[in-house]
C-alpha positions as a printed Julia matrix, in Angstrom:
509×3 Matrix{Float64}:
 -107.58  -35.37   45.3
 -103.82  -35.41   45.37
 -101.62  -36.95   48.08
 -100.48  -33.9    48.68
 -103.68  -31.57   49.32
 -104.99  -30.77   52.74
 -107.79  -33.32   54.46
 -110.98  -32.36   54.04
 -112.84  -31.11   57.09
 -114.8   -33.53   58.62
 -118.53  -33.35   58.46
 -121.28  -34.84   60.27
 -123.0   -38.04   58.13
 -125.98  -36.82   56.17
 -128.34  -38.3    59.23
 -127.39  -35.53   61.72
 -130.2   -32.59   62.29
 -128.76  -30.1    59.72
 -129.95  -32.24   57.07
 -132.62  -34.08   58.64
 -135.16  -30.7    59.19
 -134.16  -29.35   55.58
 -135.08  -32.44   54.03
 -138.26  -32.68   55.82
 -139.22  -29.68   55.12
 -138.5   -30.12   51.22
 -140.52  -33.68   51.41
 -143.12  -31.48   52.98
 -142.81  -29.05   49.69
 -142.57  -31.74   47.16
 -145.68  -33.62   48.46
 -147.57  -29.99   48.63
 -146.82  -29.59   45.19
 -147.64  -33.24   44.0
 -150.77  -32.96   46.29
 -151.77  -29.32   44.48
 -150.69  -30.41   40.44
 -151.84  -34.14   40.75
 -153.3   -33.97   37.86
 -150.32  -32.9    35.77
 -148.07  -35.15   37.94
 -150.84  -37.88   37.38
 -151.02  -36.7    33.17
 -146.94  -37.07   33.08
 -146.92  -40.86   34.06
 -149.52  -41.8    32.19
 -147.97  -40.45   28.69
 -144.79  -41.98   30.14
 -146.61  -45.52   30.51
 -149.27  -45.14   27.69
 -146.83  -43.4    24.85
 -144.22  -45.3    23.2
 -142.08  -42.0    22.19
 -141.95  -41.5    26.25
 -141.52  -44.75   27.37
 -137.85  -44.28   28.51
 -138.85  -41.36   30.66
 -140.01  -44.52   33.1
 -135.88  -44.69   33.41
 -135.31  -41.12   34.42
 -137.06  -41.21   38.1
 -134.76  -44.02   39.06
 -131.67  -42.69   37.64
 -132.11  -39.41   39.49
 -132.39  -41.34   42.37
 -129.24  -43.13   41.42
 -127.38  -39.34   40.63
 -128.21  -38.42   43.87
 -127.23  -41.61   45.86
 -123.77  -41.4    44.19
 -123.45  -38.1    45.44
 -125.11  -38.88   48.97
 -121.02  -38.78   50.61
 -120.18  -35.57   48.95
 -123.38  -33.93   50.17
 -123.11  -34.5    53.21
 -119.78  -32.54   53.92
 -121.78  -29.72   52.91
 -124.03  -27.58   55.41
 -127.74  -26.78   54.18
 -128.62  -23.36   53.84
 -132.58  -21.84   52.94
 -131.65  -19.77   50.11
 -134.33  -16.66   49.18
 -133.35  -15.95   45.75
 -134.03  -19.32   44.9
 -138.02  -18.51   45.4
 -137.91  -16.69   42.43
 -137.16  -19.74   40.32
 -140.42  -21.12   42.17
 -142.55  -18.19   41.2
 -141.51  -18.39   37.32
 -142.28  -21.98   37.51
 -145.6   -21.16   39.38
 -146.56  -18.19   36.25
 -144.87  -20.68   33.72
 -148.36  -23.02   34.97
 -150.03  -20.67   35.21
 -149.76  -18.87   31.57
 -149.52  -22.75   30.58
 -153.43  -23.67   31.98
 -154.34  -20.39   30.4
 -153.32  -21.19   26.9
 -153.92  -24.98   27.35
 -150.74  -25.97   26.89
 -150.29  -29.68   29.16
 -146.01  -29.5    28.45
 -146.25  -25.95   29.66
 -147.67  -26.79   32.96
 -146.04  -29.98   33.65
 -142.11  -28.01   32.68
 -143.8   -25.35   35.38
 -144.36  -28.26   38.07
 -141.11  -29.62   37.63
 -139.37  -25.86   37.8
 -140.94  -25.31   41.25
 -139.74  -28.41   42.07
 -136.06  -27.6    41.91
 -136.77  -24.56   42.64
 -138.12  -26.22   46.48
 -134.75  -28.0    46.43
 -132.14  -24.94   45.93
 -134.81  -22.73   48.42
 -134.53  -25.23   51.31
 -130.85  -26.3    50.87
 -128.98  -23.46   49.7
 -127.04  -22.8    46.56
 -123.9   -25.35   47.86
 -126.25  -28.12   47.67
 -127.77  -26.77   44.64
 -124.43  -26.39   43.19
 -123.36  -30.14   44.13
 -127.0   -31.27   42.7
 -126.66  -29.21   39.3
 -126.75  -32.02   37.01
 -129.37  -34.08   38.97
 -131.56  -30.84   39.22
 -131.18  -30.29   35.25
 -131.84  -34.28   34.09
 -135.32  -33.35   35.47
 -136.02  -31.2    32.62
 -136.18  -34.35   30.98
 -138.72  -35.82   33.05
 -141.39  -33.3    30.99
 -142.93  -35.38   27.67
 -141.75  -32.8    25.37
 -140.77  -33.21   21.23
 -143.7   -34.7    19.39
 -144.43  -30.89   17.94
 -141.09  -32.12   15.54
 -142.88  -34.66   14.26
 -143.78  -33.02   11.06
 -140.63  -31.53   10.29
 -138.93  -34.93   11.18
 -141.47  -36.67    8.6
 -140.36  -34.13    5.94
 -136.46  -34.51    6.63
 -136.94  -38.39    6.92
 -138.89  -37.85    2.95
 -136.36  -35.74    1.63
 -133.4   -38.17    2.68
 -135.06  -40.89    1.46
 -135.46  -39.29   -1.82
 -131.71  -38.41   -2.26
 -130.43  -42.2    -1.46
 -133.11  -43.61   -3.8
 -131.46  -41.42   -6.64
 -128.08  -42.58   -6.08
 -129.26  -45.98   -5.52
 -130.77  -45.64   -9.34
 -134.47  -45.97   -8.14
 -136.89  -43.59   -9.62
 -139.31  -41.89   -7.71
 -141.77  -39.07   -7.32
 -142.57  -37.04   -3.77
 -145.42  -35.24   -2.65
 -144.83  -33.65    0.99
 -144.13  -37.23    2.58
 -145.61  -39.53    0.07
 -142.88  -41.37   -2.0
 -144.09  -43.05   -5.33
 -141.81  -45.79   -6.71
 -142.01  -47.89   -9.88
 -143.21  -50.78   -7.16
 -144.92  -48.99   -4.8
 -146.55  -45.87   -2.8
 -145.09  -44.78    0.5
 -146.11  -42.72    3.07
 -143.38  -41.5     6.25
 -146.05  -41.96    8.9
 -145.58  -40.5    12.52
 -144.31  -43.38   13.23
 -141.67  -43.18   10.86
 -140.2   -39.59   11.66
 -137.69  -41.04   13.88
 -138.92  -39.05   17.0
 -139.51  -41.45   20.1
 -135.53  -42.73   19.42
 -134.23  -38.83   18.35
 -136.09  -37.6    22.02
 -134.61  -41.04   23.86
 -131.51  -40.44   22.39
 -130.97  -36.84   23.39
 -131.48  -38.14   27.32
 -129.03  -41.01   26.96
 -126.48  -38.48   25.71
 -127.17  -35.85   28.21
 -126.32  -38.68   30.98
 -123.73  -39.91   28.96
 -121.79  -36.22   28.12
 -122.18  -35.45   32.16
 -120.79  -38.83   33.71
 -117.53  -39.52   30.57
 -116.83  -35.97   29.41
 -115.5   -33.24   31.72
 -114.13  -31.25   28.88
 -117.36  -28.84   27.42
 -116.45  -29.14   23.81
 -116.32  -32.82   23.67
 -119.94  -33.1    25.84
 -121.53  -30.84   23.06
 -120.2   -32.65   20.23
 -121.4   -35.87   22.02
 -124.37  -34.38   22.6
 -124.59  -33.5    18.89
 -123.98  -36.5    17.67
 -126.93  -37.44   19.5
 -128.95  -35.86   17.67
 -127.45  -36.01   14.06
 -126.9   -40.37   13.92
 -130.23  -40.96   15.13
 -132.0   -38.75   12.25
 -129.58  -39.91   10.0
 -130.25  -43.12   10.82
 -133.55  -42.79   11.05
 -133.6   -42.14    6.87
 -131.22  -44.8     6.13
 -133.82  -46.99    7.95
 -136.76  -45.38    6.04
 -134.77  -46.12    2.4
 -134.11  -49.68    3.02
 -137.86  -50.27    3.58
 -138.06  -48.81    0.16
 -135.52  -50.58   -1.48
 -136.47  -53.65   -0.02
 -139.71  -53.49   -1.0
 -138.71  -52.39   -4.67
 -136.62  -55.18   -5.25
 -139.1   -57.58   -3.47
 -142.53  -57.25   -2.19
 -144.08  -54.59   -0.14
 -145.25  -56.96    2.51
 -141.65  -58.41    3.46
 -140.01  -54.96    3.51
 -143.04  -53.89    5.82
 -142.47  -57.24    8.15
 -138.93  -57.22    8.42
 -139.28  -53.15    9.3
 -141.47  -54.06   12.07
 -139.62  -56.91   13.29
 -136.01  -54.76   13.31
 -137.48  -51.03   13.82
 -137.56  -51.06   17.43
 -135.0   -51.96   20.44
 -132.62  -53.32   17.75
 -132.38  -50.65   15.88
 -132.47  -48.2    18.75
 -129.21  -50.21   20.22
 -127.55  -50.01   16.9
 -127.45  -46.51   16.94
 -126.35  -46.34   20.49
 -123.31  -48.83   20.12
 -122.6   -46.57   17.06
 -122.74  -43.28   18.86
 -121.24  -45.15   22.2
 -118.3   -46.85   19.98
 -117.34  -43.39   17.85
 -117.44  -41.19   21.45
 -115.84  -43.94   23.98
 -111.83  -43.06   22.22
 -112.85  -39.66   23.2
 -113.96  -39.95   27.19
 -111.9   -38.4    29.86
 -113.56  -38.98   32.54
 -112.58  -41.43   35.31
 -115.21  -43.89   36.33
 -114.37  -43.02   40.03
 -113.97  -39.52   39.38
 -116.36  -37.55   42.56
 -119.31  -35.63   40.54
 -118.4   -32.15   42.57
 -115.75  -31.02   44.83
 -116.64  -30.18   48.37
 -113.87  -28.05   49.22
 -115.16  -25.27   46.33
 -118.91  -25.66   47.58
 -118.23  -24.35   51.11
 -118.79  -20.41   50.76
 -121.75  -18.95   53.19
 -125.09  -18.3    51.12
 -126.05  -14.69   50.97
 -129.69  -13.51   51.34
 -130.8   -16.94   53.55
 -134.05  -17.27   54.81
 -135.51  -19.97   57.62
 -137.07  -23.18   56.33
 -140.24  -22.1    57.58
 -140.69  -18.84   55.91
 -139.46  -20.97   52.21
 -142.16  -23.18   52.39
 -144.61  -21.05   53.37
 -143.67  -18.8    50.59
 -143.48  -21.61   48.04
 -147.42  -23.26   48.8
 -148.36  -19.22   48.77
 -147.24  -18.66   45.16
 -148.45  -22.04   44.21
 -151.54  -21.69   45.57
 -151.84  -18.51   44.03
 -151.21  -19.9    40.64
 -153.97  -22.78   41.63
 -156.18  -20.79   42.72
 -156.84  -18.39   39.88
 -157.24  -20.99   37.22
 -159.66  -22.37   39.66
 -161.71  -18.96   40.0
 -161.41  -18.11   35.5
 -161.98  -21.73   34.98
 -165.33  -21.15   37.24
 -167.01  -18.65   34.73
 -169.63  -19.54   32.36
 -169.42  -19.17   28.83
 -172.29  -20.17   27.14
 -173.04  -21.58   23.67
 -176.22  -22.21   21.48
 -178.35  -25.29   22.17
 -178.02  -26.01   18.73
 -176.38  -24.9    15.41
 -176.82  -24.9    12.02
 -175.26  -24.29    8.26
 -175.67  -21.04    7.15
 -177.27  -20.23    3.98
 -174.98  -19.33    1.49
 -176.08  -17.11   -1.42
 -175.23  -18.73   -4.65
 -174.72  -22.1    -3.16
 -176.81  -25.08   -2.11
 -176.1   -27.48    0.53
 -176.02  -31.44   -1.25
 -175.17  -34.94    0.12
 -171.87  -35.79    1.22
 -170.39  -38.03   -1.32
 -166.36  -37.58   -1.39
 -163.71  -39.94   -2.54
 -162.01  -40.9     0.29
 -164.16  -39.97    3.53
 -162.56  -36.73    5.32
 -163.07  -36.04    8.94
 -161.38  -33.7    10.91
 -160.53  -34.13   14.21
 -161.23  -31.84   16.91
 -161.49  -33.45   20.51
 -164.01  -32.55   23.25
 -165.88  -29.82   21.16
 -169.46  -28.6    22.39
 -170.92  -28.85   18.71
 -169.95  -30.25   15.29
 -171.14  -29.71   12.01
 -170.13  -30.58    8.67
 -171.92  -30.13    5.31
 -171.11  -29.75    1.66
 -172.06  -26.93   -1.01
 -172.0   -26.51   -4.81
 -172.61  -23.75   -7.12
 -174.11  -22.97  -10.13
 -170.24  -23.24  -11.72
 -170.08  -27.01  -10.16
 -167.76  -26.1    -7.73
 -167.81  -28.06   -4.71
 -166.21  -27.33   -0.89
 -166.9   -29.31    2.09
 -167.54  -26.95    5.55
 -166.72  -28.17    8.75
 -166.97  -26.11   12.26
 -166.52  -26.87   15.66
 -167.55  -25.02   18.54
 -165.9   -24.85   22.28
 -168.0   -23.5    25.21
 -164.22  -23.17   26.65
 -161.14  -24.94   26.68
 -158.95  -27.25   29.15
 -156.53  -30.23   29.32
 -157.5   -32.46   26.31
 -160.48  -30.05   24.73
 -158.0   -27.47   22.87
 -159.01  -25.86   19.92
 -155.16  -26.11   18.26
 -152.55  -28.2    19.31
 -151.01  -31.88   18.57
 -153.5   -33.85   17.22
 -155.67  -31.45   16.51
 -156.57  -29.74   13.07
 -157.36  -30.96    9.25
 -155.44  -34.34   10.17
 -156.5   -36.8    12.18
 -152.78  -38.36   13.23
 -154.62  -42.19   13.88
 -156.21  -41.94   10.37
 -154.98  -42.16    6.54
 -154.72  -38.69    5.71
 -151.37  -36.71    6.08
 -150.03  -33.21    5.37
 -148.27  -32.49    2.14
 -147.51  -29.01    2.06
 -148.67  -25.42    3.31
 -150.34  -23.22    0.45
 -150.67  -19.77    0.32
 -153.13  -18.74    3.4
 -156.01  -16.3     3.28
 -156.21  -13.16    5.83
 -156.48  -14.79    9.12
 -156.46  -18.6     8.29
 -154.17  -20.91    6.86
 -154.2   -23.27    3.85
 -152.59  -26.65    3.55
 -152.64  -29.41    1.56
 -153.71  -32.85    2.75
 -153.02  -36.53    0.35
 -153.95  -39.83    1.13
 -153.85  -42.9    -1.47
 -156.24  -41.99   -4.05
 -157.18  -38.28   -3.04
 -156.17  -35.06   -2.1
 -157.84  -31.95   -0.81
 -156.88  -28.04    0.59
 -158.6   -27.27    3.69
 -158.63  -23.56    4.48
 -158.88  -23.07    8.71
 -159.9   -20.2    10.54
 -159.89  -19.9    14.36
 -161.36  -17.57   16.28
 -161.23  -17.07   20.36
 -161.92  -13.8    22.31
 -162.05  -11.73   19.71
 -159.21  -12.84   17.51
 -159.67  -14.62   14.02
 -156.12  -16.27   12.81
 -154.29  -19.56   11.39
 -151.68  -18.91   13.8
 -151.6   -21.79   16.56
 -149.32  -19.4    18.19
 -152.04  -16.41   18.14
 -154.76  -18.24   18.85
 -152.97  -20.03   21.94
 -152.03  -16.13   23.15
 -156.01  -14.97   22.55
 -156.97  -18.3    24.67
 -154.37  -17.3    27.27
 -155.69  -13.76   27.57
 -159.11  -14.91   27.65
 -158.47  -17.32   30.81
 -156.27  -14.54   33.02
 -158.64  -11.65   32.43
 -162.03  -13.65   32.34
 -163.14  -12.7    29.03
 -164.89  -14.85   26.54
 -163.8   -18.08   26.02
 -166.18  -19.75   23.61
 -163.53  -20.56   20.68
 -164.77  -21.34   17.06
 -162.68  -23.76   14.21
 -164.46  -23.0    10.98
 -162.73  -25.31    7.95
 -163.54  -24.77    4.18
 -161.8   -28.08    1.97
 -162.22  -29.23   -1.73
 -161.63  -32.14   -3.2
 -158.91  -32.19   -6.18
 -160.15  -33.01   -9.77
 -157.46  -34.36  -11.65
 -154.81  -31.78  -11.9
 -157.26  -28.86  -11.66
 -156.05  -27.28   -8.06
 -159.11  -27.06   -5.24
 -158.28  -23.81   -4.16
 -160.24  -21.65   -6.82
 -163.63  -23.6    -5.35
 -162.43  -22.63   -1.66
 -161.75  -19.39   -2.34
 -165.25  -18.42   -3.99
 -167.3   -19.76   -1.1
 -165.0   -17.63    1.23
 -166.27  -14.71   -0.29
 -169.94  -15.9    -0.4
 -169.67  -16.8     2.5
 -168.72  -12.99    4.48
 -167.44  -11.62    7.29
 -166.03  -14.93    8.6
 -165.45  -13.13   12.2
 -169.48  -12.74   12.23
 -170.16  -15.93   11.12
 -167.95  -17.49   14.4
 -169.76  -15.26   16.49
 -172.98  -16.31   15.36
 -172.08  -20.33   16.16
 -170.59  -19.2    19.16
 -173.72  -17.61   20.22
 -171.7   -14.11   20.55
 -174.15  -12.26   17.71
């Protein structure tokens, strides 16, 4: 504020009744909600403690608190004001849990628990307060453990950079999806390697950074994407030099000295290089207030009473709550046992592979794997899983689930052309490959489409239909250079109608 500018008008400390009631009343909503969603309150902290890629969101709780205490003086020159509209934000965040239970999707109904959340805050102060807590409101997005569905396409980027510095550092090498072969050595870009947990970090940082040094929007967003460009970049450079170390030494020192300087260290590298290229650029005061009061001060349209926003924020809530509770309720039944079918022109033999493929499928009702050959010597491994329904952790697609088991030695290479309603893709490891053909089927609907099949599970669980779901997996070996997929494709046709044959292991036929 200038010398010259008009006083502010004095306000009442933050202690006095017109802030007091409001923000009992929103404690009152905040524990409702906690008390309701515990379990997805209770399933956020415990990926933030247990997961290493969501570690840092242990930081964010305290640094809202810290966002709001350093606006705590502003605040309270502003008068709180129940706002209506602002239970509309509530009820998307209440259907945004609700769709999310439905389809089984944990990020969807945690980002849903944290929108009614604000939502509670701009309902029971008003749209001044809201206004004044914008930036505080949005860091909570980040409080949701979202970004590990980049993995892959991280591992791929991380591969393909890796590839290009090896040429021009004169190295030769050969790549198959993310495994790099060397004169010296065979490389895989692991999870671990993509370059997600500091890319996801690093995207927070720079959201707190852009909002407290920038005030100009064209510098925040290229702050902002910076953030995400150095760490990736980064992130290959890092993945090379474990390369090139080990090519011009041993594989075991380049793998000790990338697990004694791939962590913190290299993590604060890239943030004094991102913090040293962006500090010329701040222009932002350190004192500078987050809001002015004086533009905040305008009398909320459409208010309601504190009473009647609460009420109507545990009734759409509880709404939400209560009919996953009632379609969660319903029985779906599967068969006591099942078996492999019998396939004409094929015979079921003993499982004898290479390198021992499992895939991984959590919390299923029944499992059942078997292999088949044919007169023609063509071999295929079948694998099916079957869900009498499925919740938080028992998913039939999702992160972690599939062909791959992410804790084991086999990783994705590259999609192949898919038959009708499945997918194809191939999987390596050291000393193998396969294809695995997948088909899903839930409710009715038989696809490769973890999109689809997520929108059949999410119909199923609103409108109470059936929710036993089905994962039926057909893989061959490779021979050589003589491609898997003819084998796959033959006992695909042996094998029929593949919607019947879910059915039948589902108990549906």
């Amino acid at each position: 504020m200038n010398e010259a500018d008009p006083p502010l008008p004095a306000r009442p400390p933050a202690s006095v009744p017109e802030w007091q009631k409001p923000l009992q009343f929103l404690a009152a909503a905040w524990a409702g909600l906690l008390l309701l969603f515990w379990r997805d309150a209770a399933d956020m902290v415990a990926i933030w403690w247990n997961s290493s890629t969501f570690n840092h969101c242990l930081l964010i709780v305290p640094i809202l608190v810290w966002l709001v205490m350093q606006r705590k003086e502003l605040l309270a020159k502003l008068t709180p004001e129940p706002w209506s509209p602002a239970l509309l934000y509530v009820a998307a965040g209440a259907c945004g849990w609700l769709l999310g239970d439905a389809a089984g999707l944990a990020v969807a109904r945690q980002l849903g628990l944290v929108m009614m959340m604000q939502g509670s805050v701009v309902a029971l102060l008003g749209p001044n307060v809201a206004r004044g807590l914008l930036f505080p409101l949005f860091y909570m997005f980040f409080l949701v453990p979202i970004g590990e569905e980049i993995v892959p396409a991280l591992q791929t980027l991380t591969a393909t950079m890796c590839m290009t510095l090896l040429g021009w550092a004169g190295i030769p090498a050969h790549i198959d999806g993310i495994f790099i072969t060397t004169p010296t050595g065979y490389f895989r870009v692991a999870e671990a390697c993509s370059g997600v947990k500091f890319l996801i970090a690093m995207v927070a940082y720079g959201a707190l950074v852009a909002n407290l040094c920038f005030s100009r929007w064209p510098r925040r967003l290229a702050f902002l994407t910076a953030c995400v460009v150095v760490p990736i970049l980064a992130n290959g450079l890092r993945a090379f030099g474990t390369i090139f170390i080990a090519h011009h030494s041993s594989n075991d020192f380049a793998s000790s000295f990338d697990h004694v300087f791939y962590g913190w260290i290299f993590f604060g590298l890239v943030i004094g290089l991102v913090m040293a290229s962006g500090w010329p650029f701040f222009d932002k005061r350190a004192d500078a207030p987050a809001f002015d009061p004086t533009l905040l001060q305008t009398s909320a349209k459409h208010s309601t009473t504190k009473l009647k926003a609460v009420i109507t924020i545990f009734i759409v809530a509880g709404f939400s709550f209560g009919w996953s509770t009632y379609t969660a309720a319903k029985t779906s039944s599967t068969p006591d046992r099942i078996v492999l079918p019998q396939v004409q022109g094929w015979t079921t033999i003993a499982y004898k592979p290479k390198v021992h493929w499992t895939p991984r499928f959590v919390g299923g009702s029944h499992y059942l794997s078997g292999r088949y050959r044919n007169a023609a010597g063509q071999g295929v491994d079948m694998f099916v899983v079957v869900y009498d329904r499925q919740s938080e952790g028992r998913e039939l697609v999702g992160f972690g689930q599939g062909a791959i088991d992410p804790d084991g030695f086999w990783s994705w290479t590259a999609n192949t052309p898919a038959p009708p309603n499945g997918k194809a893709e191939r999987i390596k490891t050291q000393g193998a490959a396969r294809e695995v053909v997948s088909f899903y089927r839930v409710n009715g609907v038989t696809s490769g489409s973890a999109a689809r099949i997520k929108l059949a599970t999410l119909q199923a669980r609103l409108l109470a239909g059936n929710q036993q779901a089905v994962a039926i997996l057909i893989s061959s070996e490779q021979e050589g250079d003589q491609s898997p997929r003819p084998a796959i494709d033959a006992f695909v046709k042996s094998l029929g109608d593949i919607d019947k044959v879910a059915d039948r292991f589902a108990g549906l036929r």
